[in-house]
MMTF fields as JSON, N, C-alpha, C and O atoms, coordinates in Angstrom:
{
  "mmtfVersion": "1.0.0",
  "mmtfProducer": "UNKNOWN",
  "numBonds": 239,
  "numAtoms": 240,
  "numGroups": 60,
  "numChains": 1,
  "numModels": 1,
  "chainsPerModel": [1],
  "groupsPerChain": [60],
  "chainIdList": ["A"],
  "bondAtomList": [4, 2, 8, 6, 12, 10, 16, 14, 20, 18, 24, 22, 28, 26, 32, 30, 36, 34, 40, 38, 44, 42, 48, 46, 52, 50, 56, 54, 60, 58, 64, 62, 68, 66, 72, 70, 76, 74, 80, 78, 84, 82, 88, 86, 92, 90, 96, 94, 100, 98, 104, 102, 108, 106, 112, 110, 116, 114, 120, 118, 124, 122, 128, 126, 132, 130, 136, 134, 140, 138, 144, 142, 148, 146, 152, 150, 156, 154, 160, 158, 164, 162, 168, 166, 172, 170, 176, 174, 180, 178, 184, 182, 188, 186, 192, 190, 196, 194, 200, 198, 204, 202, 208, 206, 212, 210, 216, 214, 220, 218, 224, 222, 228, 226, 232, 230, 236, 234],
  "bondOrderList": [1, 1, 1, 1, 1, 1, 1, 1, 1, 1, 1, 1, 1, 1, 1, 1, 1, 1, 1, 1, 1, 1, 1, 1, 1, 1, 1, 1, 1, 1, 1, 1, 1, 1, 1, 1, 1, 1, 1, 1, 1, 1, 1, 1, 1, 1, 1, 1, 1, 1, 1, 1, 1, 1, 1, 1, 1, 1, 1],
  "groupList": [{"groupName": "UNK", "atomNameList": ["N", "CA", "C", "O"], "elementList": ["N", "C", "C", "O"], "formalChargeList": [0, 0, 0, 0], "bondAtomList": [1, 0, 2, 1, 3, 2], "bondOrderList": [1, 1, 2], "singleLetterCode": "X", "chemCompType": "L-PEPTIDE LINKING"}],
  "groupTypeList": [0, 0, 0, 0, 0, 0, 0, 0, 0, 0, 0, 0, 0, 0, 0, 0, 0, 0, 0, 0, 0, 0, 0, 0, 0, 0, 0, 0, 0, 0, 0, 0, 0, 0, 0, 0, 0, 0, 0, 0, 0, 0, 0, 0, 0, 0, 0, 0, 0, 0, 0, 0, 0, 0, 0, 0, 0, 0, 0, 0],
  "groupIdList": [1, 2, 3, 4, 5, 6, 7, 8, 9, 10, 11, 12, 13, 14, 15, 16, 17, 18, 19, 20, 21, 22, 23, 24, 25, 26, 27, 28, 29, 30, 31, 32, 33, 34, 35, 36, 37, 38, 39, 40, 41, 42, 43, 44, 45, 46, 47, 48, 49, 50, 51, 52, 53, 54, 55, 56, 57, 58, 59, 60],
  "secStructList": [7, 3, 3, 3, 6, 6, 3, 3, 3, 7, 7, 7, 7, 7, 7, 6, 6, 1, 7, 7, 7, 6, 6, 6, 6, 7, 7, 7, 7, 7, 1, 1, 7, 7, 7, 7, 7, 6, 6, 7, 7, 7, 7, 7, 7, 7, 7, 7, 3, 3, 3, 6, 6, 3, 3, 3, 3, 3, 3, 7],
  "xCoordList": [0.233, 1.293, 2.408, 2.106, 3.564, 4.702, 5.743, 6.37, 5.838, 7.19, 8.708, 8.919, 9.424, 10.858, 12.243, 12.296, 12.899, 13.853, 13.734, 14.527, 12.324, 11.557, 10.968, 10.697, 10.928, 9.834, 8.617, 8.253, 7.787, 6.29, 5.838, 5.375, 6.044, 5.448, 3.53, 2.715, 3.487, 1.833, 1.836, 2.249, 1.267, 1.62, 0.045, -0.808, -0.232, -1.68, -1.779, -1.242, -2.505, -2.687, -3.292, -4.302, -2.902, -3.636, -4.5, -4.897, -4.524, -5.217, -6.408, -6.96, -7.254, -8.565, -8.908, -10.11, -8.615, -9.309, -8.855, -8.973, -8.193, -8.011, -8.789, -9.45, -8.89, -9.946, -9.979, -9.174, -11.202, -11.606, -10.935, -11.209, -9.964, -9.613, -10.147, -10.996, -9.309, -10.526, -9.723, -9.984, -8.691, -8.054, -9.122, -9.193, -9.881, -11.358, -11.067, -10.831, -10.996, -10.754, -9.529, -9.301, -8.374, -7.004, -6.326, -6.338, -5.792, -4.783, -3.39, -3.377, -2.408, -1.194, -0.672, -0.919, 0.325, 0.372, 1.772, 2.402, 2.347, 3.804, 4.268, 3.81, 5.576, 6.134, 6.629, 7.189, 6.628, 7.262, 6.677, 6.362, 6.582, 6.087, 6.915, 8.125, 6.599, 6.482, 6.247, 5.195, 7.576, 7.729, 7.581, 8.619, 7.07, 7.336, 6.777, 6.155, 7.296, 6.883, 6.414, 6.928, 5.258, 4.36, 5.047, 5.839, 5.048, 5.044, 6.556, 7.108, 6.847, 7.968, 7.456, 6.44, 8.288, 7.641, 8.438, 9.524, 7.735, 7.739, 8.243, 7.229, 9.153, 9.406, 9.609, 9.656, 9.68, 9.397, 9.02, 8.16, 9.229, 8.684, 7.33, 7.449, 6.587, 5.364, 4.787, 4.57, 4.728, 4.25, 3.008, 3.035, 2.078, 1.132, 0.289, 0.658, -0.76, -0.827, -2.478, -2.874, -3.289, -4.6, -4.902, -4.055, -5.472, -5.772, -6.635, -7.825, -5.931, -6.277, -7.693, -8.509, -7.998, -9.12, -9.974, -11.089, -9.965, -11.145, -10.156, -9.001, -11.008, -10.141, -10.473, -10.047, -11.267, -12.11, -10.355, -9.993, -9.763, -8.358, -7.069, -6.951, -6.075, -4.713, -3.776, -3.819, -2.702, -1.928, -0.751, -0.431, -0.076, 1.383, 2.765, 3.932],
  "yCoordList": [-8.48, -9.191, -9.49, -9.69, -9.532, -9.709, -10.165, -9.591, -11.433, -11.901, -11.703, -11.765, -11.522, -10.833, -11.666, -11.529, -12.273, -12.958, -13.376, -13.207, -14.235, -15.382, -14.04, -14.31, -12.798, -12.001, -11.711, -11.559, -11.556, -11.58, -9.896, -9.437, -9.262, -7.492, -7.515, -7.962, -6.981, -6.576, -4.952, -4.223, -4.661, -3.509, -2.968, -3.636, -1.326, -1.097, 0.42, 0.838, 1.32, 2.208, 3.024, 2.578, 4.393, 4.893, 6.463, 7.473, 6.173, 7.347, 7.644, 6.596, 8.482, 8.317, 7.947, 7.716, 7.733, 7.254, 5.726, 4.903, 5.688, 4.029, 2.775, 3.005, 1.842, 0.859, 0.585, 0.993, -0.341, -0.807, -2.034, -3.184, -1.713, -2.719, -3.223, -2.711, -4.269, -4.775, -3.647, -3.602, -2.888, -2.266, -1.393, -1.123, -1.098, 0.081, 1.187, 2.175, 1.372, 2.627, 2.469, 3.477, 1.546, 1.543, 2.845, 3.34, 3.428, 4.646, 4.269, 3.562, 4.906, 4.212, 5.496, 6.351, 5.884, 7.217, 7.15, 6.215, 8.319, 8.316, 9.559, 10.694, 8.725, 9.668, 10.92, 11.592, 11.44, 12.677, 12.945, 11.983, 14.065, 14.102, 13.548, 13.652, 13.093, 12.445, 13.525, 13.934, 13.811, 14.518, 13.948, 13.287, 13.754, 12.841, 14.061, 15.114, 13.392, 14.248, 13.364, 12.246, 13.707, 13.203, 11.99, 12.423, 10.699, 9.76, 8.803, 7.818, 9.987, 8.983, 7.825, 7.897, 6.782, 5.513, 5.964, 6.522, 5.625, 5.612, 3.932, 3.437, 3.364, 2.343, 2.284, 3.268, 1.173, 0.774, 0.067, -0.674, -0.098, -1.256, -0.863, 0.018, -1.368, -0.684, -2.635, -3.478, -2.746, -3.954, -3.708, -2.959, -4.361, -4.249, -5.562, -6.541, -5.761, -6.838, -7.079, -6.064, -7.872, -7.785, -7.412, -8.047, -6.854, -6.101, -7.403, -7.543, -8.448, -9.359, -9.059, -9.73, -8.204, -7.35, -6.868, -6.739, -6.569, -6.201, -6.77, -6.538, -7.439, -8.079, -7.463, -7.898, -6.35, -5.274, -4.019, -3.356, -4.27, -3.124, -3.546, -4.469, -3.074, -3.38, -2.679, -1.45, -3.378, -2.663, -2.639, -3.598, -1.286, -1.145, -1.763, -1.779],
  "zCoordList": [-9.276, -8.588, -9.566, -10.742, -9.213, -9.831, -9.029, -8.139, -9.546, -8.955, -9.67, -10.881, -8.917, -9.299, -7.797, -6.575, -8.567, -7.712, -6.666, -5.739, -6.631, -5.606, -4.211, -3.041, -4.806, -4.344, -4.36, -5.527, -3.62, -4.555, -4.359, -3.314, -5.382, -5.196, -5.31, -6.117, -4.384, -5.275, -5.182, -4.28, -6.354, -6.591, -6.818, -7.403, -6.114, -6.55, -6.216, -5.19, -7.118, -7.177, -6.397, -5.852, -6.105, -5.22, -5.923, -5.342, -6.99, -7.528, -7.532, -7.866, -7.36, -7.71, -8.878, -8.75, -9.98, -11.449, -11.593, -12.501, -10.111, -10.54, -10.126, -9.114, -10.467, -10.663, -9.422, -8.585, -9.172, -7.555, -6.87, -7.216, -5.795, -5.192, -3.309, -2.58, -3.095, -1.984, -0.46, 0.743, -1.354, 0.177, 1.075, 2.273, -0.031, 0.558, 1.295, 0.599, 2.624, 3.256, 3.757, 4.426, 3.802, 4.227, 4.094, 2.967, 4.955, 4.377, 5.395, 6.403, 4.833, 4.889, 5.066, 4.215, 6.488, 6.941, 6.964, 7.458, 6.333, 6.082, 7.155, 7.287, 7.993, 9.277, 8.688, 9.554, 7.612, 7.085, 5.521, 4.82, 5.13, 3.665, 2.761, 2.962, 1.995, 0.518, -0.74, -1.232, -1.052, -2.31, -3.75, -3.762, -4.872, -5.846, -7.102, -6.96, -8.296, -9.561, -10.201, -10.234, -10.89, -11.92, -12.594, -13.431, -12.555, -12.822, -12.512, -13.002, -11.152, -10.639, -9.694, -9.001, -9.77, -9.244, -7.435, -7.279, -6.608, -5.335, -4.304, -3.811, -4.077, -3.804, -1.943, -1.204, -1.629, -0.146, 0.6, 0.123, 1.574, 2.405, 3.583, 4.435, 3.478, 4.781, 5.15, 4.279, 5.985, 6.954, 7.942, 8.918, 7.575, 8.503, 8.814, 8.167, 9.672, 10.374, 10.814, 11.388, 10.737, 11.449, 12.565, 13.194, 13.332, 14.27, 15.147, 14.867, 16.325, 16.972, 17.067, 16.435, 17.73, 18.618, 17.647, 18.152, 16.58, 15.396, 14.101, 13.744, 13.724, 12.178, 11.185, 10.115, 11.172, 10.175, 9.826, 8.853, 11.215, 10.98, 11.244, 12.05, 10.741, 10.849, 11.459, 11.402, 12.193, 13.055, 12.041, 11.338, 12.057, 11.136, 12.287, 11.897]
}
């Protein structure tokens, strides 16, 4: 987590060699491909929400 001009970022990896976080099976589906090169940083906004009806999933 990092706060930056009364923002709060949390920031977390999606690599396989990267350490264990509590997102577990979340996947995060992008409306068009996603081009990037080896160690360009990727920035954005994605919003999502508990799922009333099962709290195990989230609605985007």
């Amino acid at each position: 987590r990092r706060k930056r001009n009364s923002f709060l970022f949390i920031l977390f990896c999606l690599s396989p060699g990267a350490g264990y976080t509590h997102w577990k099976q979340t996947v995060f589906y992008f409306p068009d491909y996603v081009t990037t090169k080896q160690d360009e940083v990727l920035e954005g906004k994605y919003s999502c929400k508990v799922n009333l009806e099962n709290t195990v999933c989230i609605n985007r």
